[in-house]
N, C-alpha and C positions, 0 to 999 in steps of 0.2 A: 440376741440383744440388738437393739437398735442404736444406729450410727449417734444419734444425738448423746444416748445414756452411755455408750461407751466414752463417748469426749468428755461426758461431764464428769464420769470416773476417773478418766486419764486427769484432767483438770484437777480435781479432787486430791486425786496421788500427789501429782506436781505439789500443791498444797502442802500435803500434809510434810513430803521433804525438807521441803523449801524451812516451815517452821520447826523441822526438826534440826536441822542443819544452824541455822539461824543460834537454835540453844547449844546448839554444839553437842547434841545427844546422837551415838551410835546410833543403828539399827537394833543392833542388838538392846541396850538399855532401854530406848522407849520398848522394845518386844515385851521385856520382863517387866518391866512398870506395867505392861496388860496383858502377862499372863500368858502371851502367845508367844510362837517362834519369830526368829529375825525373817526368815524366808517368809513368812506370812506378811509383815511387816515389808517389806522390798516388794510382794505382788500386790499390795494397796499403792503402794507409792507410782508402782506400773500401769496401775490400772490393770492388772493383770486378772484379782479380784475386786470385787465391789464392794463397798465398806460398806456394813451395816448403818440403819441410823444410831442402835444402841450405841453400836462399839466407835463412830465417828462421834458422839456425845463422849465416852473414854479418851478418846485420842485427843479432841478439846482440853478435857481437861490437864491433862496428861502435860498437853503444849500451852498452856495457860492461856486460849484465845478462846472466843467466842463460834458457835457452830460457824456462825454469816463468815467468818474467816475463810473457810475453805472455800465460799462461793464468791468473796470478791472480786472482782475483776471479771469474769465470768461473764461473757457477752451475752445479753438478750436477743442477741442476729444469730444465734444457734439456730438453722434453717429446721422449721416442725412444721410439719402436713397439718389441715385440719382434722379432726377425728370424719372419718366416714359417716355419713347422717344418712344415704339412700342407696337407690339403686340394690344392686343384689344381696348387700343387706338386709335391707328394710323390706323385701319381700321373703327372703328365706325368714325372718321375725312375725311376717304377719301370718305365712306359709305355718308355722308351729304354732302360732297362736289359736290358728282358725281348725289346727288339728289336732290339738288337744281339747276343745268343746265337741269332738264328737263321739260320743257315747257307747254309740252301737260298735264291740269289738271287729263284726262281721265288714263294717261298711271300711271302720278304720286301717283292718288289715288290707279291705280291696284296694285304699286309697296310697297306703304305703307300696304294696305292689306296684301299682300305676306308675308311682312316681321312681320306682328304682330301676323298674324296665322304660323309662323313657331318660334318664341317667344315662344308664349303660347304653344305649341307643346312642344319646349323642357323644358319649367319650369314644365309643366305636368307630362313629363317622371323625371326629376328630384325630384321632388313631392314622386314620386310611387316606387324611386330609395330609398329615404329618407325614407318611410313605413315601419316600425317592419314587418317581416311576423311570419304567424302564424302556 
């Protein structure tokens, strides 16, 4: 799981406390109001588990607020990468692409060979690159 989705869980949790604490509802009573245990209920609150959207639409209800509730306050400086658009992606994509129109099993097997013995070649030298010398 990545660091942003885990914050936003943990965020979430705090949340959903915060508004339970707030009605003055146990662990345990919001639990049985949906069905689940308390301990399930304490690892949403941890972020320990990730709250579904179904069951965070229950827990809303549950706590009489609005979904956006849980996400108030919730900074948009949450630091996120852009999604990867090239480089070794976008050739291992065109690499499948251009290897799936080819037809003749005979050519496409020589082609996959090719490419698993020049693989292992470089993870090899890689390997040997990695080796303490002595």
């Amino acid at each position: 799981m990545g660091k942003i989705a885990t914050r936003v869980d943990e965020y979430v949790g705090e949340r959903i406390r915060a508004r339970r604490t707030e009605l003055g509802l146990t662990q345990e009573e919001l639990a049985n109001s949906l069905k689940i245990s308390y301990q399930q209920v304490q690892k949403y609150e941890t972020g320990a588990n990730r709250v579904s959207a179904g069951r965070l639409f229950e827990i809303a209800q549950r706590l009489q607020v609005d979904m956006a509730y849980f996400f108030e306050g919730l900074e948009a400086r949450l630091e996120s990468r852009p999604l990867e658009h090239g480089g070794k992606n976008r050739s291992t994509i065109e690499l499948v692409r251009n290897f799936s129109d080819i037809e003749d099993t005979t050519i496409r097997s020589a082609v996959a060979g090719l490419i698993k013995s020049i693989a292992s070649r470089y993870k090899e030298e890689e390997l040997g690159a990695a080796e303490p010398q002595s």
